[in-house]
PDB file of N, CA, C and O in Angstrom:
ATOM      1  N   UNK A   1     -10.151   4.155   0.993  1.00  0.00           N
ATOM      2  CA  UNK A   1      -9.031   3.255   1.093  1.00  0.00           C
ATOM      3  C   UNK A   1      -8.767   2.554  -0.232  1.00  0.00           C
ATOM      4  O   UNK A   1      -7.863   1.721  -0.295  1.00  0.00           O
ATOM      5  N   UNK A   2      -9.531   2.857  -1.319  1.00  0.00           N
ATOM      6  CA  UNK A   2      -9.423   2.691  -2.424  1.00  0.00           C
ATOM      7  C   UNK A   2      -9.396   1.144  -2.821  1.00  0.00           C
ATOM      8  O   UNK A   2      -8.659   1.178  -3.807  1.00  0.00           O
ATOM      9  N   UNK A   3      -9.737  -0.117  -2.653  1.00  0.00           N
ATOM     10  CA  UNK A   3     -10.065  -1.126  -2.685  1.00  0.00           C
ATOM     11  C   UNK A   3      -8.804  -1.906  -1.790  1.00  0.00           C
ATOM     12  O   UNK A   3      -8.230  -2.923  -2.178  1.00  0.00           O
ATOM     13  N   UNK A   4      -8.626  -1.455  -0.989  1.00  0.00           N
ATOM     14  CA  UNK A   4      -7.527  -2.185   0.518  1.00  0.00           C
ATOM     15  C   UNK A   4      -8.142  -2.692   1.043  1.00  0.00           C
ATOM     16  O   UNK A   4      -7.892  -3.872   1.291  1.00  0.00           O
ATOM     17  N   UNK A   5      -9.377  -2.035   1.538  1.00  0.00           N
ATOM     18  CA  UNK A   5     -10.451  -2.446   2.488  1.00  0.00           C
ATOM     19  C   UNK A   5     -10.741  -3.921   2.997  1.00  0.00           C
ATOM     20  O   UNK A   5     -10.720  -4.336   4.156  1.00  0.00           O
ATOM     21  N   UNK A   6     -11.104  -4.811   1.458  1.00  0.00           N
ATOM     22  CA  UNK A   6     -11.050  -6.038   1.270  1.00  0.00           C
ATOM     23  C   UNK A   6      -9.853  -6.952   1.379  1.00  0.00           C
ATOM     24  O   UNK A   6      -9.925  -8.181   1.411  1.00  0.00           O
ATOM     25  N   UNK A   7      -8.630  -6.163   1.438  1.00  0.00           N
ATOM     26  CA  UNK A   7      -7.444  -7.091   1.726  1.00  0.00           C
ATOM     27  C   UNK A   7      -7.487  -6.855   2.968  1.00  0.00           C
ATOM     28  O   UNK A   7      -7.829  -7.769   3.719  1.00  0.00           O
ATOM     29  N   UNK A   8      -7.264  -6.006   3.313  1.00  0.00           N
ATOM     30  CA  UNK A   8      -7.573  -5.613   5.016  1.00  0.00           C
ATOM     31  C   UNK A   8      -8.325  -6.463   5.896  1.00  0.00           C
ATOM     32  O   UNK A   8      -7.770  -6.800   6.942  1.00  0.00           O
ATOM     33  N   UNK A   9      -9.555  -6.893   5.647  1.00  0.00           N
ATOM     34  CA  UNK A   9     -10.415  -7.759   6.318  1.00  0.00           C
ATOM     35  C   UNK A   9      -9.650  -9.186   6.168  1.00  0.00           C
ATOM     36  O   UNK A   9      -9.572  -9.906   7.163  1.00  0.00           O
ATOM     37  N   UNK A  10      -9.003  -9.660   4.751  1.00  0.00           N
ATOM     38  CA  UNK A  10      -8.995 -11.160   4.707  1.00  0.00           C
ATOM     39  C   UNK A  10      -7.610 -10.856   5.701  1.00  0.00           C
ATOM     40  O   UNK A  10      -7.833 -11.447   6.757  1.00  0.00           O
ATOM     41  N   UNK A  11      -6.265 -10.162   5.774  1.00  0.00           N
ATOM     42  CA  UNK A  11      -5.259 -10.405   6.565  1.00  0.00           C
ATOM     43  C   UNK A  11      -5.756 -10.638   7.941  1.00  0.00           C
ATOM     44  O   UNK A  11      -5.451 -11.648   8.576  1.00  0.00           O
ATOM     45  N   UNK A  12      -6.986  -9.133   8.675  1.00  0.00           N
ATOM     46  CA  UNK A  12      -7.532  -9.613   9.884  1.00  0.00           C
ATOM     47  C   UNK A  12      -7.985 -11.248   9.753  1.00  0.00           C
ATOM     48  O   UNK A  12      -7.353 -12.164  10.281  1.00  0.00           O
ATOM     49  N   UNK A  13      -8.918 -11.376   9.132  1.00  0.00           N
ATOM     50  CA  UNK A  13      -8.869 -13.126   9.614  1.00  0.00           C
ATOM     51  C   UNK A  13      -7.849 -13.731   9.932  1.00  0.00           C
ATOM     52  O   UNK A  13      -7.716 -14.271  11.030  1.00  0.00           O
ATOM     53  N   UNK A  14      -6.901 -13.731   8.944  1.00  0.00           N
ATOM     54  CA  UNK A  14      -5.756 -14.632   8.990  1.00  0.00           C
ATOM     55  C   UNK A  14      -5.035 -14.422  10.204  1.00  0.00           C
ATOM     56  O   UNK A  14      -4.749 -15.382  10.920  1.00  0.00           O
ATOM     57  N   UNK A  15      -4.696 -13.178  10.520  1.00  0.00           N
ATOM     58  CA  UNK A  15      -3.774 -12.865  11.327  1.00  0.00           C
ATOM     59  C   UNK A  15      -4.736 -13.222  12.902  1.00  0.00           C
ATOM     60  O   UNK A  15      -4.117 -12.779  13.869  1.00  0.00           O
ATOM     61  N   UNK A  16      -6.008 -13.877  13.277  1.00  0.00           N
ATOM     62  CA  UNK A  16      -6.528 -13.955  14.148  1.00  0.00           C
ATOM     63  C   UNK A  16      -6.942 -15.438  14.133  1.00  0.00           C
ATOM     64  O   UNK A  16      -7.374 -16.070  15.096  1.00  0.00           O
ATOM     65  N   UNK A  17      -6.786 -15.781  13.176  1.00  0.00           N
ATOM     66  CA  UNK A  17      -6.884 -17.613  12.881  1.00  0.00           C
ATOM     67  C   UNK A  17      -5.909 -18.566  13.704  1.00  0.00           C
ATOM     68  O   UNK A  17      -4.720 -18.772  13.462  1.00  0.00           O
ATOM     69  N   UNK A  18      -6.741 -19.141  14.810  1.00  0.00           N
ATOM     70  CA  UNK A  18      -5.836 -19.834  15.870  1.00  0.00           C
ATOM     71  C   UNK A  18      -5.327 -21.402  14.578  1.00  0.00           C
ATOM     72  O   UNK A  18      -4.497 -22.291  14.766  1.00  0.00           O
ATOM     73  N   UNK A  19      -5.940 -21.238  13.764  1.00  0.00           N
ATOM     74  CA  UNK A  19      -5.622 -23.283  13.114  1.00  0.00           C
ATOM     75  C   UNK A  19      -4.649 -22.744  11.995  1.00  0.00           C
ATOM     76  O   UNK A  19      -4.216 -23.523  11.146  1.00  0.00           O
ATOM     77  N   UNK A  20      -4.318 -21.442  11.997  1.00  0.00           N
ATOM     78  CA  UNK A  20      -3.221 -20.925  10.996  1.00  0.00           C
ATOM     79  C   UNK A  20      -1.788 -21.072  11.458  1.00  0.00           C
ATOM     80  O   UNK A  20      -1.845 -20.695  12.628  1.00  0.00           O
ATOM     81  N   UNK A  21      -0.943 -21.298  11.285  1.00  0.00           N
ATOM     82  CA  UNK A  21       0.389 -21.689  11.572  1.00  0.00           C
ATOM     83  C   UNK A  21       0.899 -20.498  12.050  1.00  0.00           C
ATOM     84  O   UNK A  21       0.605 -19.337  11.768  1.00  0.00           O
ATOM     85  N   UNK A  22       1.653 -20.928  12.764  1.00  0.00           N
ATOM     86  CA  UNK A  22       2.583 -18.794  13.359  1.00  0.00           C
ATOM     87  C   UNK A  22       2.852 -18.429  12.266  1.00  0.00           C
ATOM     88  O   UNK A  22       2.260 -17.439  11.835  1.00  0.00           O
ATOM     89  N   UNK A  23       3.925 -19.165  11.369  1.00  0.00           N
ATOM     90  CA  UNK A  23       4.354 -18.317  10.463  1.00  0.00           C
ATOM     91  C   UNK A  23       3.430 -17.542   9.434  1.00  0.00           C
ATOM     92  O   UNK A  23       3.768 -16.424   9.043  1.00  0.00           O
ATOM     93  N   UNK A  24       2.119 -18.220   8.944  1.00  0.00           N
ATOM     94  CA  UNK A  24       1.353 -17.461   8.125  1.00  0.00           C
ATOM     95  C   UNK A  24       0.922 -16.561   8.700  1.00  0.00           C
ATOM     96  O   UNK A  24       0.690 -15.552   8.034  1.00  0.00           O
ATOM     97  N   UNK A  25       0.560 -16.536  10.549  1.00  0.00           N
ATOM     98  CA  UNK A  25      -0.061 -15.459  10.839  1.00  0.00           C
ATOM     99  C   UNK A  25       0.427 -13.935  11.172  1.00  0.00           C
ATOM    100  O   UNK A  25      -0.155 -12.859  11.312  1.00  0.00           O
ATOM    101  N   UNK A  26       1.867 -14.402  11.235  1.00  0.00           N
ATOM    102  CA  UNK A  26       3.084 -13.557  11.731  1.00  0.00           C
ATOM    103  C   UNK A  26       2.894 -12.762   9.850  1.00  0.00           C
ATOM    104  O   UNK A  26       2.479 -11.656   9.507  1.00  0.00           O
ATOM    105  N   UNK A  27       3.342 -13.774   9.144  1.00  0.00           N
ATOM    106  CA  UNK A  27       3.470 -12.907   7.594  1.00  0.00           C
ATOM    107  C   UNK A  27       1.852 -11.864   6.863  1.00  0.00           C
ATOM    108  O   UNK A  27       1.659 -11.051   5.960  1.00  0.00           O
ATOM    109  N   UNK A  28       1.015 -12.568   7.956  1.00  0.00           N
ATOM    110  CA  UNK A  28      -0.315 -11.692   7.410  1.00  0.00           C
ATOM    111  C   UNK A  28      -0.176 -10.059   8.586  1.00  0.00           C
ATOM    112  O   UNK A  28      -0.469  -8.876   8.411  1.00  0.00           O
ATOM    113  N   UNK A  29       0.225 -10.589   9.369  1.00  0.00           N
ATOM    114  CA  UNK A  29       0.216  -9.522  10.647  1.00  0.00           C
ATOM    115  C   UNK A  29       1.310  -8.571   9.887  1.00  0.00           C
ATOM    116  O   UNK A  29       1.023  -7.374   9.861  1.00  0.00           O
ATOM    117  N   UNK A  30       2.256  -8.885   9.406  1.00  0.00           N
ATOM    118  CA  UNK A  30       3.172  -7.867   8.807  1.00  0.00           C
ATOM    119  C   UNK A  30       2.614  -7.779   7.559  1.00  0.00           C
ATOM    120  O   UNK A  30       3.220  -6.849   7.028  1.00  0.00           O
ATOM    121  N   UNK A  31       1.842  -8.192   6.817  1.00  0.00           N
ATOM    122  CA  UNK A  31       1.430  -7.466   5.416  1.00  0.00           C
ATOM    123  C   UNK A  31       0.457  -6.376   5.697  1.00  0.00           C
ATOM    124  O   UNK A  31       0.498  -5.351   5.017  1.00  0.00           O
ATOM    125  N   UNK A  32      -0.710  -6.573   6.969  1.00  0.00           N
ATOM    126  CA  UNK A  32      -1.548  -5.552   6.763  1.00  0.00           C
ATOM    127  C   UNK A  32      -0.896  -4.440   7.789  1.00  0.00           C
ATOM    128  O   UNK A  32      -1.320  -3.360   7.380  1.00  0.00           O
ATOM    129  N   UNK A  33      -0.144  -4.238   8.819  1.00  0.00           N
ATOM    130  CA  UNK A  33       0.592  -3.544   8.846  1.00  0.00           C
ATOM    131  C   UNK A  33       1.610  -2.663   8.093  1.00  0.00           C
ATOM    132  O   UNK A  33       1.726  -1.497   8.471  1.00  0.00           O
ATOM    133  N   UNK A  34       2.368  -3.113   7.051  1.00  0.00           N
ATOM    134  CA  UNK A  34       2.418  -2.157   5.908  1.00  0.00           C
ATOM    135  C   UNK A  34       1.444  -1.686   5.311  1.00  0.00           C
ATOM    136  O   UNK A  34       1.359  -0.458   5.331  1.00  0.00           O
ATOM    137  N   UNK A  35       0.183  -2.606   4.447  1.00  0.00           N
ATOM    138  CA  UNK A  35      -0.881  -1.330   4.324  1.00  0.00           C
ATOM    139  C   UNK A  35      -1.412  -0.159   4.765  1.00  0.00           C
ATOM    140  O   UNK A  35      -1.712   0.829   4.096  1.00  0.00           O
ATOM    141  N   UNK A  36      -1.554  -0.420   6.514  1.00  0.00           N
ATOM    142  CA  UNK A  36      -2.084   0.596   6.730  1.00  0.00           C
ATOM    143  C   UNK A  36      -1.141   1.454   7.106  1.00  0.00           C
ATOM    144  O   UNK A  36      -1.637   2.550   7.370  1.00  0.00           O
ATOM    145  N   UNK A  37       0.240   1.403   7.267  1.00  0.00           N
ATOM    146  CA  UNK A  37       1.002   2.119   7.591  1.00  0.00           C
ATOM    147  C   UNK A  37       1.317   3.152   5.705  1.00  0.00           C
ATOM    148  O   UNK A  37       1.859   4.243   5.528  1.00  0.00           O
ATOM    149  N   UNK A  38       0.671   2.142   4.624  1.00  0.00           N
ATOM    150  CA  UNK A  38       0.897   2.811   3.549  1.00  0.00           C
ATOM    151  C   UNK A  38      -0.561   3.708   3.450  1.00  0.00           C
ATOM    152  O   UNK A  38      -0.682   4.284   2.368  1.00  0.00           O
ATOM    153  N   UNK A  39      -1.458   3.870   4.222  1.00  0.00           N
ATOM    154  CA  UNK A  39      -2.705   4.446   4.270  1.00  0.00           C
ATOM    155  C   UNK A  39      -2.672   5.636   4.806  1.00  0.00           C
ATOM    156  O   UNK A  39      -3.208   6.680   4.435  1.00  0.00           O
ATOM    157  N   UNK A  40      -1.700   5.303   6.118  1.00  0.00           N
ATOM    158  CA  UNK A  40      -1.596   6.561   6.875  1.00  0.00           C
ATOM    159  C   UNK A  40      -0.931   7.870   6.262  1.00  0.00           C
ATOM    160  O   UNK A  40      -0.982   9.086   6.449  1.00  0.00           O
ATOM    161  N   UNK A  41      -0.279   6.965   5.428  1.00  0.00           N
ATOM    162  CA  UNK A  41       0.763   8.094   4.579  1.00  0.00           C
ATOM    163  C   UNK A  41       0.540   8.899   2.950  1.00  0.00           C
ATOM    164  O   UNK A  41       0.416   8.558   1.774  1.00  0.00           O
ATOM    165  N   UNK A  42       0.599  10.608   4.059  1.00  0.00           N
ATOM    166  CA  UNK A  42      -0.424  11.306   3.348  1.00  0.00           C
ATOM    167  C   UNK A  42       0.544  11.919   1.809  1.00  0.00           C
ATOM    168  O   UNK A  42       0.087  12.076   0.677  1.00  0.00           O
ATOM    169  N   UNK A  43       1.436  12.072   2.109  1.00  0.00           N
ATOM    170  CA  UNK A  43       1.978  11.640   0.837  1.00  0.00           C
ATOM    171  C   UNK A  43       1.767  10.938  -0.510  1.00  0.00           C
ATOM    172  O   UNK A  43       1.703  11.476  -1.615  1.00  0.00           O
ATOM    173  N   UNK A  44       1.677   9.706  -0.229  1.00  0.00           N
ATOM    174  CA  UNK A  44       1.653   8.368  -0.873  1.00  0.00           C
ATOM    175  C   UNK A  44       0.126   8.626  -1.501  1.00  0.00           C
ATOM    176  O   UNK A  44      -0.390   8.756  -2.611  1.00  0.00           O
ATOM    177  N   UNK A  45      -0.216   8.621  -0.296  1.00  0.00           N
ATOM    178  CA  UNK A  45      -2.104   8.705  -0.883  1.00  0.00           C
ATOM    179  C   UNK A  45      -2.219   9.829  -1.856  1.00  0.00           C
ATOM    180  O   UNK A  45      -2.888   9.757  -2.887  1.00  0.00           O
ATOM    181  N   UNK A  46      -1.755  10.537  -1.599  1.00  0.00           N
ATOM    182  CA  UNK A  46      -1.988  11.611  -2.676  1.00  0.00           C
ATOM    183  C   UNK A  46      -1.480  11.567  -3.801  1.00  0.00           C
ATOM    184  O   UNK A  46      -2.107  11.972  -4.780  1.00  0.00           O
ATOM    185  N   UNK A  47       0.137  10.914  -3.923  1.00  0.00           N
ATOM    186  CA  UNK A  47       0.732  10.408  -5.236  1.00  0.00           C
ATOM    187  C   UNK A  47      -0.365   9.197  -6.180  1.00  0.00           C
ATOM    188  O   UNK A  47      -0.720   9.060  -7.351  1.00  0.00           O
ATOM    189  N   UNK A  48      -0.629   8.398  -4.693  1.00  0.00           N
ATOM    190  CA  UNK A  48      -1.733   7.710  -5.582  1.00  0.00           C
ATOM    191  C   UNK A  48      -2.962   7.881  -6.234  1.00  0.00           C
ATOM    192  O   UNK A  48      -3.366   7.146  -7.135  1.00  0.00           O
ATOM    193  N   UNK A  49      -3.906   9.422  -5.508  1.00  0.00           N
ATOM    194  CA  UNK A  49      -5.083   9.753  -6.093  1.00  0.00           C
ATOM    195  C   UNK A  49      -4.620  10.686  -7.630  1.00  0.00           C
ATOM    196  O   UNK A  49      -5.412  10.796  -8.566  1.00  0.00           O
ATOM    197  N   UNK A  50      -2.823  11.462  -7.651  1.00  0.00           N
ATOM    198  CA  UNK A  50      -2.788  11.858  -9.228  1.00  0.00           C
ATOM    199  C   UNK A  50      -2.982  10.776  -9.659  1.00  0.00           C
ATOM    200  O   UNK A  50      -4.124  10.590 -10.077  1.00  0.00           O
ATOM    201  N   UNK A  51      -2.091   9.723  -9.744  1.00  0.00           N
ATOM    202  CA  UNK A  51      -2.051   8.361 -10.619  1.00  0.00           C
ATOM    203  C   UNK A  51      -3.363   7.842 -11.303  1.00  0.00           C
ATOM    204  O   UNK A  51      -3.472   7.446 -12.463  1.00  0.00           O
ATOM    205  N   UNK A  52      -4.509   7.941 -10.172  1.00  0.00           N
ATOM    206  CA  UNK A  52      -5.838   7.172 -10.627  1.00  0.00           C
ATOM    207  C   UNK A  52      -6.554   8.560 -11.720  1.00  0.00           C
ATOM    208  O   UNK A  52      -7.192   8.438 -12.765  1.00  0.00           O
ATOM    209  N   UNK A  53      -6.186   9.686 -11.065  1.00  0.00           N
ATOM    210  CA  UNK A  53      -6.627  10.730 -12.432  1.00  0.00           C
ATOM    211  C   UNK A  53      -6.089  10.362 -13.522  1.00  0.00           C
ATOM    212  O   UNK A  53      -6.565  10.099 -14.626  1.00  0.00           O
ATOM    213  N   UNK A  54      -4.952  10.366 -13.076  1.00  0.00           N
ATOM    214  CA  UNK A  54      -3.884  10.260 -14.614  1.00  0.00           C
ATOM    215  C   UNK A  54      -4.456   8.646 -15.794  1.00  0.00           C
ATOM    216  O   UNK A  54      -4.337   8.476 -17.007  1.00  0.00           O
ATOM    217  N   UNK A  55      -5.001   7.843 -14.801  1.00  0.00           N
ATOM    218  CA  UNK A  55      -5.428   7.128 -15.483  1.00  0.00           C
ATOM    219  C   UNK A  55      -6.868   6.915 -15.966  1.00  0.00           C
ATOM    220  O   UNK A  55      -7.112   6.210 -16.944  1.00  0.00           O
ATOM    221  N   UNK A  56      -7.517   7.346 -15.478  1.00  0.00           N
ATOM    222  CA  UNK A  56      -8.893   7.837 -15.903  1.00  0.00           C
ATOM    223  C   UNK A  56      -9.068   8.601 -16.751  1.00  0.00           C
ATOM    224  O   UNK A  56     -10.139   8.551 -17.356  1.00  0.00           O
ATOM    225  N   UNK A  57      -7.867   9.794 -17.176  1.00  0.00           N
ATOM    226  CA  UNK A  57      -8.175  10.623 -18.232  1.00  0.00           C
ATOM    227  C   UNK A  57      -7.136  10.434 -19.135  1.00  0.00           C
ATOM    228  O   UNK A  57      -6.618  11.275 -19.868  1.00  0.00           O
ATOM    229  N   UNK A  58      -6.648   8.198 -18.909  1.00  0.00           N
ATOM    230  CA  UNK A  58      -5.525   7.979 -19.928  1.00  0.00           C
ATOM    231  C   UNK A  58      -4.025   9.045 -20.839  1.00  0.00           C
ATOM    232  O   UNK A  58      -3.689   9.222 -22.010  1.00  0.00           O
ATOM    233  N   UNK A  59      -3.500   9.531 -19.422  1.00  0.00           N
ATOM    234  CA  UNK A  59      -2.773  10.334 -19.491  1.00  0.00           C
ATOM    235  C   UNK A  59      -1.389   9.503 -19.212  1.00  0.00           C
ATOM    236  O   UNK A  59      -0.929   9.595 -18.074  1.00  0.00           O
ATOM    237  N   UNK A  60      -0.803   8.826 -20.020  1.00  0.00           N
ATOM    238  CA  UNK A  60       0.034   8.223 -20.008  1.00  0.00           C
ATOM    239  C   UNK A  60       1.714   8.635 -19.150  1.00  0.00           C
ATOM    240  O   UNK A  60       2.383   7.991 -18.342  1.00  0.00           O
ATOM    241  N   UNK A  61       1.947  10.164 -19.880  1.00  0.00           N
ATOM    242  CA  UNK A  61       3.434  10.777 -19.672  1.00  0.00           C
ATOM    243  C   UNK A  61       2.921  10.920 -18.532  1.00  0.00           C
ATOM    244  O   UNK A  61       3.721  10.278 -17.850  1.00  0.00           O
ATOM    245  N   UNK A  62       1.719  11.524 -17.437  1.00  0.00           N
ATOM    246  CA  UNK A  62       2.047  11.868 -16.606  1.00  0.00           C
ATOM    247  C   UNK A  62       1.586  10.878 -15.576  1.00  0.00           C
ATOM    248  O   UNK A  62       1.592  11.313 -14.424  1.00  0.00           O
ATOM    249  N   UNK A  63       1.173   9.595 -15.750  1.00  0.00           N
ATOM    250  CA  UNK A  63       0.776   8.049 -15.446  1.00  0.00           C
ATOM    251  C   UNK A  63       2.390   7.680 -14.827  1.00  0.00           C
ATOM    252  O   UNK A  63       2.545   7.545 -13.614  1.00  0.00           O
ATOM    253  N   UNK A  64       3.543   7.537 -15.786  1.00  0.00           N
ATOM    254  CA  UNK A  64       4.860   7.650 -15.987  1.00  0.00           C
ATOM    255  C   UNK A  64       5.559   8.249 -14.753  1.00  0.00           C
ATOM    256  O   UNK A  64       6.147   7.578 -13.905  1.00  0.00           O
ATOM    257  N   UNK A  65       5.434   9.514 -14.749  1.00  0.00           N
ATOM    258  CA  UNK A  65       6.163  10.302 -14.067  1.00  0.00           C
ATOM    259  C   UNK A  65       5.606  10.349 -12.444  1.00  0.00           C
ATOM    260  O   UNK A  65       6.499  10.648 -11.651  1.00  0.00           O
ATOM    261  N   UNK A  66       4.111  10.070 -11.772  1.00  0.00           N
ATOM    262  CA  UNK A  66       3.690   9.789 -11.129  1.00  0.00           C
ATOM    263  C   UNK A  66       4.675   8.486 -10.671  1.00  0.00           C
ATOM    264  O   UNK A  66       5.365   8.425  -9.653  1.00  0.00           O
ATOM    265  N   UNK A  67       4.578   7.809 -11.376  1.00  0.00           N
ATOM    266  CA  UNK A  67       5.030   6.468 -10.334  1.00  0.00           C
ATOM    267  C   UNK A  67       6.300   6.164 -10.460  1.00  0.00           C
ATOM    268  O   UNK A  67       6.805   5.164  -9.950  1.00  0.00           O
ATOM    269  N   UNK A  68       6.919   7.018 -11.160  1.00  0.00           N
ATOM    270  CA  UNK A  68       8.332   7.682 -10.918  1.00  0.00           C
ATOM    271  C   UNK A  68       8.379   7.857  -9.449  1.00  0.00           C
ATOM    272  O   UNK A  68       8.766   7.039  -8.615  1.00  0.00           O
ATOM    273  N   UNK A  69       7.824   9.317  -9.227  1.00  0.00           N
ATOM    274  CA  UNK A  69       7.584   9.784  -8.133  1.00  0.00           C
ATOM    275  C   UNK A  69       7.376   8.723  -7.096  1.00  0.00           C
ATOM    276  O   UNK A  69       7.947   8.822  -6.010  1.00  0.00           O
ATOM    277  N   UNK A  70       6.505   7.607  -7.401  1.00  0.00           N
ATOM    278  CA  UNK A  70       6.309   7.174  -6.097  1.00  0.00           C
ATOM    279  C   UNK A  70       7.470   6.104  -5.604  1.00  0.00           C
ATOM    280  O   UNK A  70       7.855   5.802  -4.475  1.00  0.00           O
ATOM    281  N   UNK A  71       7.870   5.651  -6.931  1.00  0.00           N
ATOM    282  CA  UNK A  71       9.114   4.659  -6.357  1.00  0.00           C
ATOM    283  C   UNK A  71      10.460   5.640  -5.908  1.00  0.00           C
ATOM    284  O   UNK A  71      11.390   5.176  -5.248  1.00  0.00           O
ATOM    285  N   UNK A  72      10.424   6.660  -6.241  1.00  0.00           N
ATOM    286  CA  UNK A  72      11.344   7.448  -5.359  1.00  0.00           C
ATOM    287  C   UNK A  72      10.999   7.829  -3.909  1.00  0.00           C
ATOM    288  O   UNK A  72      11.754   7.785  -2.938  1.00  0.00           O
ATOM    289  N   UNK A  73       9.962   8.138  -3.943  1.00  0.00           N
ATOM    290  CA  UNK A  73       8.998   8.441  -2.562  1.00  0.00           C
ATOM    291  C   UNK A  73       9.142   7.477  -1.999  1.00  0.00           C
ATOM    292  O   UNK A  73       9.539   7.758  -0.868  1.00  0.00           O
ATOM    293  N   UNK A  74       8.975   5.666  -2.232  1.00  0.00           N
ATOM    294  CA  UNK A  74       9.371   5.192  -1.494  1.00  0.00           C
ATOM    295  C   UNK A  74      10.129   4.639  -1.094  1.00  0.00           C
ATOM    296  O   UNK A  74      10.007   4.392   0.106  1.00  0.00           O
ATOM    297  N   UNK A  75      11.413   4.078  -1.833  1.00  0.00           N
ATOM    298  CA  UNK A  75      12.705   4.168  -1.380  1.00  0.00           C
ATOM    299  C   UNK A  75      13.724   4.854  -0.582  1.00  0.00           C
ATOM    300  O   UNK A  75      14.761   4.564   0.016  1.00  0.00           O
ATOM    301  N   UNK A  76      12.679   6.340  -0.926  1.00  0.00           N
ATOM    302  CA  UNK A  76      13.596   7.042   0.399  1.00  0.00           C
ATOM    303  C   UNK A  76      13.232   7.282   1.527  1.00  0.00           C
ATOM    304  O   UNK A  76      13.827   8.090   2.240  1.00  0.00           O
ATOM    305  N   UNK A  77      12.026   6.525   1.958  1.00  0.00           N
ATOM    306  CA  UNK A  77      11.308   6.237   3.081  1.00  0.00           C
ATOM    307  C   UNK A  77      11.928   4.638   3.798  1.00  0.00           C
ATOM    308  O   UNK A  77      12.100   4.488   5.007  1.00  0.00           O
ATOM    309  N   UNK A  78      12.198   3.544   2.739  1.00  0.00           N
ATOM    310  CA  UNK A  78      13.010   2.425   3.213  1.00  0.00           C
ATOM    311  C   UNK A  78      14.476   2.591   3.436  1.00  0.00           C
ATOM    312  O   UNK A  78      15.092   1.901   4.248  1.00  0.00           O
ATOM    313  N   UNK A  79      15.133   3.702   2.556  1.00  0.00           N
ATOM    314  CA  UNK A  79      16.775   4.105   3.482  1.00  0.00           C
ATOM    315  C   UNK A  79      16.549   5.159   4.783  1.00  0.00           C
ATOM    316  O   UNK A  79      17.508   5.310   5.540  1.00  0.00           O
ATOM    317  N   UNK A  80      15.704   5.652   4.967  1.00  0.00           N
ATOM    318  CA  UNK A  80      15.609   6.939   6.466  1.00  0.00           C
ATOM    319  C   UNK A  80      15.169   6.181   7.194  1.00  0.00           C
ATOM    320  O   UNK A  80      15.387   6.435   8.378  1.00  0.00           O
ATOM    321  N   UNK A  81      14.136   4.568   6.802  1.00  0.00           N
ATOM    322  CA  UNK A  81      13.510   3.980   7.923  1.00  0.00           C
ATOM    323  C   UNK A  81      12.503   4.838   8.545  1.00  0.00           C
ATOM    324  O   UNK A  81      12.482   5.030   9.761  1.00  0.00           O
ATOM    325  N   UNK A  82      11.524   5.445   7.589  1.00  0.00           N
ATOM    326  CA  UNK A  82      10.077   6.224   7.884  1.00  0.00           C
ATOM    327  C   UNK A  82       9.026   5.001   7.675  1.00  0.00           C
ATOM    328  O   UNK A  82       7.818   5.195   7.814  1.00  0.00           O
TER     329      UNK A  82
END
């Protein structure tokens, strides 16, 4: 999950914290819900494991074009409503 894991746990608290206000718990309940809905998606994950190559073997142009890719990837997932 590539270091989510740890955001993951602090939203569960929050989002289960009775002395937390609705609204924070409502806005944590919808943040880790996009994560994992960005986890599930096998796509994405995979755009993201080139990216971490690309940056490990400081490969800049194709660092670039990766996250090209992904902001297209996901914009056209927020106009189809995927």
């Amino acid at each position: 999950m590539y270091g989510r894991s740890k955001d993951l746990a602090e939203l569960n608290k929050a989002r289960n914290n009775p002395e937390l206000n609705k609204f924070t718990r409502t806005l944590a309940d919808k943040s880790h819900y996009k994560i994992t809905q960005q986890l599930k998606d096998k796509k994405l994950m995979s755009l993201r494991e080139q990216l971490i190559r690309a940056a490990r073997a400081r490969d800049q142009v194709a660092e670039d074009r990766i996250q090209k890719q992904m902001r297209e990837y996901t914009q056209e997932n927020k106009e189809t409503g995927l």
